[in-house]
C-alpha positions in Angstrom: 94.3 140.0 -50.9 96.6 141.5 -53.4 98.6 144.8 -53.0 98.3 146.2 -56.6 99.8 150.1 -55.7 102.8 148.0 -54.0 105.5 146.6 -55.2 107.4 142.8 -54.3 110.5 142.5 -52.4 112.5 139.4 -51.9 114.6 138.8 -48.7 117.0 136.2 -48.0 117.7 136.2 -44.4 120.8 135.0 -43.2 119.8 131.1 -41.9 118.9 131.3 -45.6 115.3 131.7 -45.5 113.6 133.6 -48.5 110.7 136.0 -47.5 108.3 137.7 -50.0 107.0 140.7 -48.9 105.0 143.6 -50.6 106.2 147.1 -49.4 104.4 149.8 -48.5 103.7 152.6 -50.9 103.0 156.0 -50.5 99.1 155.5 -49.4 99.8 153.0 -46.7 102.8 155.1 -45.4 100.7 158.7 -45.5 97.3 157.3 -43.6 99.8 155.8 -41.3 102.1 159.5 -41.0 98.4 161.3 -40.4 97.9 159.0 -37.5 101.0 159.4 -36.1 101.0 163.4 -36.5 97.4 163.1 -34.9 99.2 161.7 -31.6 101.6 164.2 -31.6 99.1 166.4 -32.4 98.2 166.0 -29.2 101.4 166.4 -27.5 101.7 169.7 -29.1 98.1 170.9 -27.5 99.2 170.0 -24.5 102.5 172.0 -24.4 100.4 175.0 -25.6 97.9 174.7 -22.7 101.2 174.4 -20.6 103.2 177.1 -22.3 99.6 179.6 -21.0 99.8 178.5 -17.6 103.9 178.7 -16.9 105.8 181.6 -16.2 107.1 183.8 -19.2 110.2 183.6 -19.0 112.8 182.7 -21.9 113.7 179.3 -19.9 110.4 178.2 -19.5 109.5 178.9 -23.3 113.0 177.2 -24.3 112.4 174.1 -21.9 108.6 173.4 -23.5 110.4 173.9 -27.2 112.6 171.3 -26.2 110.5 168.9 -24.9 108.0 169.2 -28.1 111.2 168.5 -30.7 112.5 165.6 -28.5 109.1 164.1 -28.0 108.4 164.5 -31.9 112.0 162.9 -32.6 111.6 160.4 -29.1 107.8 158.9 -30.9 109.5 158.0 -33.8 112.2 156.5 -32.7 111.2 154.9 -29.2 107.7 153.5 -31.1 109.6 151.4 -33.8 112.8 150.6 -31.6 110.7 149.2 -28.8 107.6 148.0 -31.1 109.3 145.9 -33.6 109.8 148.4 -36.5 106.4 149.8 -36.2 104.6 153.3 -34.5 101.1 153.2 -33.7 100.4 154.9 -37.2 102.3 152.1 -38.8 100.6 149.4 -36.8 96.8 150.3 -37.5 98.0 150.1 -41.6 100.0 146.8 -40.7 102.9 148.0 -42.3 106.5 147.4 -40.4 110.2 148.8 -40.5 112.9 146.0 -41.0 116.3 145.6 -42.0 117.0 144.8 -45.8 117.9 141.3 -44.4 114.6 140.7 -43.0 116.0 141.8 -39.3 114.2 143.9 -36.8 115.6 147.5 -37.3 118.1 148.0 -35.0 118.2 151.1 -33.0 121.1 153.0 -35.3 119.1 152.0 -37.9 115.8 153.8 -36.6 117.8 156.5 -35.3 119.3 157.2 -38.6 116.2 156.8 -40.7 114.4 159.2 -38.9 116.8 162.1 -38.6 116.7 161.4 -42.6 113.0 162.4 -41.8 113.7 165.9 -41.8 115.2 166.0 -44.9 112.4 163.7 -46.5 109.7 166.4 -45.1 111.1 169.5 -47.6 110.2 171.6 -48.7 106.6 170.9 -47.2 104.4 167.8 -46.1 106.9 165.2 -46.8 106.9 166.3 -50.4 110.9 165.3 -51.3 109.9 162.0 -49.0 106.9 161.2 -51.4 108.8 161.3 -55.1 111.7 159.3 -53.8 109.1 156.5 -52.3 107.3 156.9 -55.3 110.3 156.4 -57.7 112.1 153.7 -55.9 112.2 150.3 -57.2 111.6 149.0 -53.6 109.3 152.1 -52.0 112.1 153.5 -50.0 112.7 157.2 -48.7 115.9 159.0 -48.4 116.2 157.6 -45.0 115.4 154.2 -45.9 118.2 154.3 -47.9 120.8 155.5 -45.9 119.8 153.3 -42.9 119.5 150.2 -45.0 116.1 149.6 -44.0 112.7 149.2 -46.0 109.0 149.3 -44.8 107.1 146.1 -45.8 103.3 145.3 -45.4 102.3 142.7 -42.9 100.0 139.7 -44.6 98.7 138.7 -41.0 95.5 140.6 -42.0 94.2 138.2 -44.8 94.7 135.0 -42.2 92.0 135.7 -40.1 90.2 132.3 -41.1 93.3 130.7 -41.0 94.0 131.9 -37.4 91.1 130.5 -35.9 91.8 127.0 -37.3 95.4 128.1 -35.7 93.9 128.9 -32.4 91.5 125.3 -32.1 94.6 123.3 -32.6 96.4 124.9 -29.8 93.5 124.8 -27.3 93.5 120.5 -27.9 97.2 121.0 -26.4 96.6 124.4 -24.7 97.2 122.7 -20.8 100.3 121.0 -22.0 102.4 124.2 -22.6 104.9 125.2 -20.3 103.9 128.2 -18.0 107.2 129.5 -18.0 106.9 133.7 -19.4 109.7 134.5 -22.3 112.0 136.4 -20.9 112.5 140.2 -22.4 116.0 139.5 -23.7 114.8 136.5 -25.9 111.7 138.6 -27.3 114.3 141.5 -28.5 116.5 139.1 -29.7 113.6 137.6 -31.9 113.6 139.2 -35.9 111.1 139.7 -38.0 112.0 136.9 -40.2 112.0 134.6 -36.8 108.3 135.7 -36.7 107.7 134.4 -40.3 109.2 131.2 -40.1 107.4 130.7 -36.6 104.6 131.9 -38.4 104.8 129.7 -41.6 105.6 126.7 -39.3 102.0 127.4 -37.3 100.2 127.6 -40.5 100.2 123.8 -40.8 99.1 123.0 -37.8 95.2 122.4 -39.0 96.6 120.7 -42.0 98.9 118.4 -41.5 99.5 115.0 -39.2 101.5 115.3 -35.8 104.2 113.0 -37.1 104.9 115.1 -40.4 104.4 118.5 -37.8 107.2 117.0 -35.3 109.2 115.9 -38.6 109.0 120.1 -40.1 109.7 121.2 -36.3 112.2 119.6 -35.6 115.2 122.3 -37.0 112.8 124.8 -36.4 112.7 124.3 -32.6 116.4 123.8 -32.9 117.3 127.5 -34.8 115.5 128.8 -32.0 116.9 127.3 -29.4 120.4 128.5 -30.6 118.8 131.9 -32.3 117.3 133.1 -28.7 118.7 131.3 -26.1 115.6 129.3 -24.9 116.2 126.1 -24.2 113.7 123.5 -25.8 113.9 121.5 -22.5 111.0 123.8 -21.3 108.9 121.9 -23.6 108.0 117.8 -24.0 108.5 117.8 -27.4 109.7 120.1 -30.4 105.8 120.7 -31.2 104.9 122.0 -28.0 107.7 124.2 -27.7 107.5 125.7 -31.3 103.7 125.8 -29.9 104.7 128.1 -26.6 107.0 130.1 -28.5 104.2 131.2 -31.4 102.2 131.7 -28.1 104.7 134.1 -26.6 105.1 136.1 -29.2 102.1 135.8 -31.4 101.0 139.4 -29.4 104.0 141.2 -30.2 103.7 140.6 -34.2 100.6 139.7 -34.9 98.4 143.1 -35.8 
Protein backbone atom coordinates (compact mmCIF):
# COMPACT_ATOMS: atom_id res chain seq x y z
CA UNK A 1 0.00 0.00 0.00
CA UNK A 2 1.40 3.43 -0.70
CA UNK A 3 0.64 6.61 1.24
CA UNK A 4 0.43 9.16 -1.60
CA UNK A 5 -1.23 12.40 0.73
CA UNK A 6 1.92 11.52 3.15
CA UNK A 7 5.08 12.36 3.16
CA UNK A 8 8.57 10.08 4.12
CA UNK A 9 10.57 10.48 7.14
CA UNK A 10 13.81 8.92 7.91
CA UNK A 11 14.90 8.06 11.55
CA UNK A 12 18.09 6.96 12.84
CA UNK A 13 17.68 5.58 16.11
CA UNK A 14 20.35 5.66 18.43
CA UNK A 15 21.78 1.67 18.24
CA UNK A 16 21.94 3.16 14.69
CA UNK A 17 19.08 1.58 13.12
CA UNK A 18 17.43 3.60 10.18
CA UNK A 19 13.56 3.47 10.06
CA UNK A 20 11.32 4.72 7.10
CA UNK A 21 8.26 5.79 8.08
CA UNK A 22 5.43 7.76 6.21
CA UNK A 23 3.73 10.41 8.51
CA UNK A 24 0.48 11.07 9.01
CA UNK A 25 -1.21 13.91 7.12
CA UNK A 26 -4.03 15.94 7.82
CA UNK A 27 -6.79 13.20 6.77
CA UNK A 28 -5.41 10.40 8.95
CA UNK A 29 -4.99 12.80 11.91
CA UNK A 30 -8.76 14.48 11.50
CA UNK A 31 -10.76 10.92 11.14
CA UNK A 32 -8.59 10.01 14.06
CA UNK A 33 -9.42 13.69 16.18
CA UNK A 34 -13.37 12.98 15.27
CA UNK A 35 -13.07 9.60 17.01
CA UNK A 36 -11.46 10.86 19.75
CA UNK A 37 -13.88 13.93 20.26
CA UNK A 38 -16.76 11.25 19.83
CA UNK A 39 -15.35 9.57 23.23
CA UNK A 40 -15.22 12.56 24.90
CA UNK A 41 -18.27 13.41 23.43
CA UNK A 42 -19.50 11.19 25.67
CA UNK A 43 -17.90 12.28 28.67
CA UNK A 44 -19.35 15.50 28.17
CA UNK A 45 -23.13 13.96 27.98
CA UNK A 46 -22.55 12.44 30.94
CA UNK A 47 -21.48 15.46 33.00
CA UNK A 48 -24.65 17.24 31.62
CA UNK A 49 -26.93 14.46 32.73
CA UNK A 50 -24.93 14.96 36.10
CA UNK A 51 -24.76 18.72 36.20
CA UNK A 52 -29.33 18.15 36.03
CA UNK A 53 -29.34 15.94 38.81
CA UNK A 54 -26.67 17.72 41.47
CA UNK A 55 -27.35 20.43 43.54
CA UNK A 56 -27.01 24.07 42.11
CA UNK A 57 -24.73 25.32 43.74
CA UNK A 58 -21.50 27.26 42.40
CA UNK A 59 -19.20 24.30 43.84
CA UNK A 60 -20.97 21.70 42.34
CA UNK A 61 -21.07 23.53 38.76
CA UNK A 62 -17.16 24.42 39.34
CA UNK A 63 -16.30 20.72 40.36
CA UNK A 64 -18.19 19.12 37.06
CA UNK A 65 -16.29 22.07 34.94
CA UNK A 66 -13.19 20.76 36.29
CA UNK A 67 -13.61 17.30 35.88
CA UNK A 68 -14.77 17.85 31.96
CA UNK A 69 -11.31 20.09 31.28
CA UNK A 70 -9.05 17.48 33.13
CA UNK A 71 -10.73 14.56 31.59
CA UNK A 72 -10.47 16.27 28.06
CA UNK A 73 -6.60 17.19 28.86
CA UNK A 74 -6.25 13.49 31.15
CA UNK A 75 -7.57 11.40 27.39
CA UNK A 76 -5.01 12.85 25.62
CA UNK A 77 -2.43 12.58 27.57
CA UNK A 78 -2.95 9.32 29.70
CA UNK A 79 -4.17 7.39 26.09
CA UNK A 80 -0.69 8.05 24.30
CA UNK A 81 1.57 8.01 27.61
CA UNK A 82 0.21 4.67 28.65
CA UNK A 83 -0.69 3.31 24.89
CA UNK A 84 2.57 3.73 23.19
CA UNK A 85 2.10 7.13 21.46
CA UNK A 86 -1.36 6.35 20.37
CA UNK A 87 -5.34 7.37 21.68
CA UNK A 88 -8.05 5.21 20.63
CA UNK A 89 -8.71 7.70 17.69
CA UNK A 90 -5.14 7.33 16.65
CA UNK A 91 -5.13 3.60 16.93
CA UNK A 92 -8.26 2.68 14.67
CA UNK A 93 -6.24 5.00 11.77
CA UNK A 94 -2.94 3.11 12.85
CA UNK A 95 -1.18 6.14 13.16
CA UNK A 96 1.34 6.59 16.34
CA UNK A 97 3.12 9.49 18.34
CA UNK A 98 7.02 8.99 18.71
CA UNK A 99 10.04 10.76 19.44
CA UNK A 100 12.06 12.27 16.38
CA UNK A 101 14.53 9.48 17.31
CA UNK A 102 12.16 6.75 16.73
CA UNK A 103 11.54 6.55 20.75
CA UNK A 104 8.22 6.11 22.47
CA UNK A 105 7.02 9.64 23.49
CA UNK A 106 7.98 10.18 26.80
CA UNK A 107 5.54 11.64 29.14
CA UNK A 108 6.96 15.49 29.01
CA UNK A 109 6.85 14.94 25.61
CA UNK A 110 3.00 14.10 25.42
CA UNK A 111 2.35 16.54 28.07
CA UNK A 112 3.92 19.28 26.16
CA UNK A 113 2.44 18.42 22.75
CA UNK A 114 -0.88 18.50 23.97
CA UNK A 115 -1.06 21.76 25.95
CA UNK A 116 0.29 22.95 22.39
CA UNK A 117 -3.19 21.49 21.46
CA UNK A 118 -4.87 24.47 22.49
CA UNK A 119 -3.05 26.71 20.60
CA UNK A 120 -3.21 24.35 17.40
CA UNK A 121 -7.23 24.48 17.85
CA UNK A 122 -7.50 28.56 17.03
CA UNK A 123 -9.30 30.18 16.12
CA UNK A 124 -11.81 27.25 15.53
CA UNK A 125 -11.71 23.35 14.69
CA UNK A 126 -8.10 22.94 14.79
CA UNK A 127 -7.81 25.47 11.98
CA UNK A 128 -4.05 27.01 12.99
CA UNK A 129 -3.24 23.07 13.74
CA UNK A 130 -4.29 22.10 10.07
CA UNK A 131 -2.04 24.82 7.91
CA UNK A 132 1.05 24.11 9.98
CA UNK A 133 0.49 20.11 9.47
CA UNK A 134 -0.20 20.86 6.09
CA UNK A 135 2.86 23.13 5.44
CA UNK A 136 5.44 21.15 7.32
CA UNK A 137 8.02 19.32 5.51
CA UNK A 138 7.49 16.32 8.01
CA UNK A 139 3.43 16.81 8.93
CA UNK A 140 4.01 18.30 12.29
CA UNK A 141 1.80 20.69 14.39
CA UNK A 142 2.83 23.49 16.62
CA UNK A 143 3.08 20.99 19.32
CA UNK A 144 4.83 18.52 17.48
CA UNK A 145 7.35 20.91 17.19
CA UNK A 146 7.98 22.08 20.39
CA UNK A 147 7.85 18.64 22.03
CA UNK A 148 10.16 17.16 19.38
CA UNK A 149 7.79 14.54 18.50
CA UNK A 150 6.14 13.59 15.01
CA UNK A 151 3.12 11.24 14.24
CA UNK A 152 4.01 8.41 11.84
CA UNK A 153 1.70 5.75 10.08
CA UNK A 154 2.03 2.22 11.25
CA UNK A 155 2.67 -0.29 8.07
CA UNK A 156 1.45 -3.35 10.30
CA UNK A 157 -1.87 -3.08 8.26
CA UNK A 158 -0.47 -4.21 4.74
CA UNK A 159 1.17 -7.50 6.53
CA UNK A 160 -1.75 -9.27 7.15
CA UNK A 161 -0.61 -12.21 4.71
CA UNK A 162 2.68 -11.97 6.02
CA UNK A 163 1.47 -12.40 9.58
CA UNK A 164 -0.19 -15.53 9.16
CA UNK A 165 2.93 -17.12 7.63
CA UNK A 166 4.43 -15.33 10.91
CA UNK A 167 1.96 -16.94 13.18
CA UNK A 168 2.45 -20.88 11.51
CA UNK A 169 6.16 -20.63 12.20
CA UNK A 170 5.64 -19.88 15.77
CA UNK A 171 2.97 -22.47 16.49
CA UNK A 172 5.88 -25.47 15.09
CA UNK A 173 7.76 -23.95 18.28
CA UNK A 174 4.81 -22.52 20.15
CA UNK A 175 5.29 -25.33 23.37
CA UNK A 176 8.91 -24.53 23.49
CA UNK A 177 8.57 -20.79 24.66
CA UNK A 178 9.10 -19.91 28.09
CA UNK A 179 5.85 -19.25 30.10
CA UNK A 180 7.37 -16.64 32.00
CA UNK A 181 4.91 -13.05 31.56
CA UNK A 182 7.15 -9.73 30.64
CA UNK A 183 7.26 -7.85 33.36
CA UNK A 184 5.57 -4.05 33.07
CA UNK A 185 8.87 -2.38 33.57
CA UNK A 186 10.49 -4.08 30.50
CA UNK A 187 7.33 -3.44 28.18
CA UNK A 188 7.61 0.55 29.08
CA UNK A 189 11.13 0.38 28.65
CA UNK A 190 10.52 -1.18 25.04
CA UNK A 191 10.58 1.90 22.03
CA UNK A 192 8.98 2.01 19.07
CA UNK A 193 12.01 1.43 17.05
CA UNK A 194 12.56 -1.81 19.48
CA UNK A 195 9.17 -2.92 17.99
CA UNK A 196 10.55 -2.52 14.38
CA UNK A 197 13.60 -4.17 14.60
CA UNK A 198 11.62 -7.09 16.59
CA UNK A 199 9.36 -6.75 13.97
CA UNK A 200 11.70 -6.82 10.92
CA UNK A 201 13.62 -9.69 12.59
CA UNK A 202 10.07 -11.87 12.69
CA UNK A 203 9.50 -11.10 9.13
CA UNK A 204 11.99 -13.80 8.13
CA UNK A 205 10.91 -16.28 9.91
CA UNK A 206 8.77 -18.12 6.92
CA UNK A 207 11.67 -17.24 4.72
CA UNK A 208 14.70 -18.13 5.74
CA UNK A 209 16.69 -21.39 7.36
CA UNK A 210 17.01 -21.74 11.28
CA UNK A 211 20.82 -21.54 11.03
CA UNK A 212 20.85 -18.11 8.93
CA UNK A 213 17.56 -17.04 11.62
CA UNK A 214 19.91 -17.92 14.77
CA UNK A 215 22.97 -16.23 12.76
CA UNK A 216 20.52 -12.60 12.21
CA UNK A 217 19.39 -13.14 16.04
CA UNK A 218 21.98 -13.43 17.59
CA UNK A 219 22.77 -9.35 18.38
CA UNK A 220 19.33 -8.92 18.18
CA UNK A 221 18.58 -11.07 21.27
CA UNK A 222 21.62 -9.57 22.69
CA UNK A 223 20.44 -5.49 22.33
CA UNK A 224 17.55 -6.63 24.11
CA UNK A 225 18.83 -8.29 26.62
CA UNK A 226 20.93 -5.16 27.65
CA UNK A 227 17.98 -2.62 26.05
CA UNK A 228 15.23 -4.10 28.63
CA UNK A 229 16.75 -5.97 31.13
CA UNK A 230 15.45 -9.55 30.29
CA UNK A 231 17.73 -11.96 30.48
CA UNK A 232 17.96 -14.34 27.39
CA UNK A 233 18.51 -17.25 29.85
CA UNK A 234 14.69 -17.51 29.92
CA UNK A 235 14.97 -18.91 26.58
CA UNK A 236 17.08 -22.21 24.95
CA UNK A 237 18.37 -20.35 22.28
CA UNK A 238 18.51 -16.72 20.79
CA UNK A 239 15.53 -17.80 18.35
CA UNK A 240 13.18 -18.71 20.89
CA UNK A 241 13.76 -15.88 22.98
CA UNK A 242 13.57 -13.22 20.15
CA UNK A 243 10.38 -15.63 19.43
CA UNK A 244 8.75 -14.97 23.21
CA UNK A 245 9.62 -11.48 23.11
CA UNK A 246 7.71 -10.70 19.59
CA UNK A 247 5.05 -12.80 21.45
CA UNK A 248 4.95 -10.53 24.43
CA UNK A 249 4.58 -7.60 22.83
CA UNK A 250 3.24 -8.26 19.48
CA UNK A 251 -0.44 -7.11 21.37
CA UNK A 252 0.85 -3.95 22.54
CA UNK A 253 2.02 -2.65 18.84
CA UNK A 254 0.52 -4.50 16.59
CA UNK A 255 -2.97 -2.68 15.47
Amino acid sequence: MSYPLEKEVSIVTPEQVRLEFPTAGVGMRAIAQLIDMLILLALYIALAFAYIFVENSDYAIATLLIIGAVGTGGYYVGCEYFMGGQTVGKRAVSIRVVQMEGRNAGLLAVVIRNLFRLIDMLPVGYFLGMIVVMSSSRDRRIGDMVAGTIVVVEKEKERLKLRKKIDKRIDRVRMSLPRQQLDEESRRAFAYSDWMLLAAWAERLPFISPERLAQLGRPIAQHFAGRIGVAKEIAPDDTLFLIWLYEQLRGDWEV
